[in-house]
N, C-alpha and C positions, 0 to 999 in steps of 0.2 A: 464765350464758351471756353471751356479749362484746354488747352491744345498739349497738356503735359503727356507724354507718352506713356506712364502710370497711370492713366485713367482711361487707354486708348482700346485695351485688350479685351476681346469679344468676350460674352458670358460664355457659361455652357447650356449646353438643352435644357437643362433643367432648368434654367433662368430667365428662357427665351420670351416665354409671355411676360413673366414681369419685369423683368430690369430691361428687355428689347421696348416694350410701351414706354418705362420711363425716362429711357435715351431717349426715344424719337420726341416725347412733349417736352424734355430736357430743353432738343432743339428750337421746337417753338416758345418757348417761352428764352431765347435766348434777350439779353439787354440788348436795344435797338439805338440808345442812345446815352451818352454818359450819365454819370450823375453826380450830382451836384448836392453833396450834403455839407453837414455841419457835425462835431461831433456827437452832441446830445441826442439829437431827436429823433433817429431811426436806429437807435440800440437801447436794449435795458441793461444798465449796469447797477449794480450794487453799491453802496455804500465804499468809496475808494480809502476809505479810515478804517476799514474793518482789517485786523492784524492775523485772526484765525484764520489757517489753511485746511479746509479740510482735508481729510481722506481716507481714499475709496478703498475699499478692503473686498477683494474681488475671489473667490474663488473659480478658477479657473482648469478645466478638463479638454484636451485636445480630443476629436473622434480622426479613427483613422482615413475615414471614406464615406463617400455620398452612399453608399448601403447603409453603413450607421448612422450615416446623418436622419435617413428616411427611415429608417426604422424607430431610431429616440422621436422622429415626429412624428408617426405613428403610436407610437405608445404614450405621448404627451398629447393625443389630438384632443380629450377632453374636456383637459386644461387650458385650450388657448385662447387666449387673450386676443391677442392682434399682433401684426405682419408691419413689420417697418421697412423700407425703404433708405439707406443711408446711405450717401455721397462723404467721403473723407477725405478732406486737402487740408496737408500739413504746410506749414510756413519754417522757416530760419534766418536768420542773420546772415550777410551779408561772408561774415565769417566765421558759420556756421558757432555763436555763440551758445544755439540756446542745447544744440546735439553735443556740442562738447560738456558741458554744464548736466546733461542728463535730464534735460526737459523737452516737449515737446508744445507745439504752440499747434493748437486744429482749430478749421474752420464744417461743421459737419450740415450737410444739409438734411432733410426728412422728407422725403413723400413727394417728390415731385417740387422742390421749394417750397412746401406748406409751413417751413417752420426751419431756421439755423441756430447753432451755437457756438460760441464761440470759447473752444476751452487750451488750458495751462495745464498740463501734466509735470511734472518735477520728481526728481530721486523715485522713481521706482526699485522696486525689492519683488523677485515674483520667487517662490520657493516650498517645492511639494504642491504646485497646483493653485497657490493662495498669493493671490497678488497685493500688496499694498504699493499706491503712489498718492502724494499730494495731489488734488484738484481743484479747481477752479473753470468757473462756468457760469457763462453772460450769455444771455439771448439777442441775438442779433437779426434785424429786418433780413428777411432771406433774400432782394436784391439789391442791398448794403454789400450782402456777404459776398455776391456773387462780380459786384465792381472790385470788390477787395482782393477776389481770385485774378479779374486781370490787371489789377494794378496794386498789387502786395503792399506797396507803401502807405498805402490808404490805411492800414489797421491802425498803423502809428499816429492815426489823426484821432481815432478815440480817446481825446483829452481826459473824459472822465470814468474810462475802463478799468480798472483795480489791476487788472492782466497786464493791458497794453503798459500801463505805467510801471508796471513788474518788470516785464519785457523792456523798458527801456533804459530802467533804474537800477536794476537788481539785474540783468545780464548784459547790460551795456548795449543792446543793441540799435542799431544807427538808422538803419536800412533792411527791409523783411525781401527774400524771396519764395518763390513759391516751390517747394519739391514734388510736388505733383499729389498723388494720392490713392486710392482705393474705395470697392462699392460695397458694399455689404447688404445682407439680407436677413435682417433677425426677427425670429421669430418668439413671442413671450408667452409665457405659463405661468398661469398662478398655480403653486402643487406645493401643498401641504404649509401653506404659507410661506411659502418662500416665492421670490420673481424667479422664475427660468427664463434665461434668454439664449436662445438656440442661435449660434451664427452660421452662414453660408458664406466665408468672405471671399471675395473674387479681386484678382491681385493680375497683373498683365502678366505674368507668370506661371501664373498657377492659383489652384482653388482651396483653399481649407479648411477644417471644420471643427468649431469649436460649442459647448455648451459652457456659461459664464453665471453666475450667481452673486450678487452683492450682500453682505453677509456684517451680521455684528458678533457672530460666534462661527467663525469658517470652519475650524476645527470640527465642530458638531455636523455643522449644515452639508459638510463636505462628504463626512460619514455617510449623511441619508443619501445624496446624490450617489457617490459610488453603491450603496446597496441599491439602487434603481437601478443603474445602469447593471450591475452584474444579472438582478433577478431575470430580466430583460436580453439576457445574452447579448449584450455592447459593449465591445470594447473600446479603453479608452486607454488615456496617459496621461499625466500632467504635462501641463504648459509650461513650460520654462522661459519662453519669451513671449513679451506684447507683440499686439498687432503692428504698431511701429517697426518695431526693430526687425517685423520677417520683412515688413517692405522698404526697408535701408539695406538687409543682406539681398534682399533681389533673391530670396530661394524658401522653400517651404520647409518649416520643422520636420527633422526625422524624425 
């Protein structure tokens, strides 16, 4: 089980039934015994020859409070799709290679362990609300992931992960430790063709609220979003930083 003190701070009431349930089956379903893998056979990687990076093109709106959070979910209840559950553990270098370089390396769980990933963030740009950064993303057996939380060096065993080898090759890195992480709670909307995905992220700190949209024309799609949120009386603000960077300052955006 993750012991990082970033992952130790209670929800709030609002969270109490879901993320309190999936703490406590967290702890039953903890590893009882080591494991013993090989690189291959409990991760799906890609094609480690592929030279394309994508990336994500995010628009991105800050809400200032769980009034607005619950009111955009009511005004989206419609539209909803389904309710995720997300466990977020970041990893680095030994000397912090991959945060001086402006990447981040996660390992993110889904739904009680029903499903992990493992992703490569690089050069982010977030600016007026509209995020672009490189990504990269491998599915990984969710308790692969979860030996890899307690024994970080294990990631660097993925011989045939396009990342890991990124990570080793392309940032020098030696040795991985674990910086602990954060839980999130998002919620998705199909509205008007677009994915909404509504965040609740809960940080040992503090709690914050974000609405996120992946986007091949942000500029447009950004528009319609802020005219919902105005019609709606919510107010909002652009993000100006990722989720990363509020839990390395250890404080929540103004």
């Amino acid at each position: 089980m993750l012991k990082s003190p970033a992952l130790s701070g209670s929800a709030p009431s609002s969270l109490v039934g879901s993320v309190g349930k999936w703490r406590k089956t967290r702890q039953i379903k903890n590893l009882t015994r080591p494991l013993h893998f090989s690189t291959t056979s409990q991760a799906s990687f890609p094609n480690p020859k592929s030279s394309s990076i994508p990336m994500e093109v995010e628009i991105k709106l800050r809400l200032p409070d769980s009034t607005a959070h619950q009111k955009l979910s009511d005004a989206l209840s419609t539209f909803h799709v389904k309710t995720l559950a997300q466990e977020n553990v970041f990893f680095d270098g030994e000397g912090s290679e991959l945060v001086k370089n402006l990447a981040a390396l996660r390992l993110r769980f889904y739904d009680l362990d029903s499903h992990c990933v493992l992703s490569l963030k690089a050069k982010p740009v977030i600016s007026s609300g509209i995020s672009r950064v490189e990504e990269q993303e491998e599915s990984v057996d969710p308790p692969v992931g979860r030996a890899c939380v307690d024994n970080p060096g294990r990631l660097l065993l993925f011989g045939s992960s396009d990342i890991i080898r990124r990570v080793r090759e392309e940032y020098n890195v030696k040795d991985l430790v674990c910086l602990g992480g954060f839980r999130n709670v998002r919620a998705v909307y199909d509205w008007k063709g677009l994915k909404l995905e509504l965040d609740e992220t809960i940080y040992d700190f503090g709690t914050s609220y974000e609405i996120e949209c992946e986007s091949a024309e942000p500029e447009r799609d950004k528009k319609l979003i802020e005219g919902f949120l105005e019609e709606n009386g919510i107010g909002y603000s652009y993000s100006n930083v990722n989720k990363f960077a509020v839990f390395r300052s250890r404080k929540l955006p103004d």
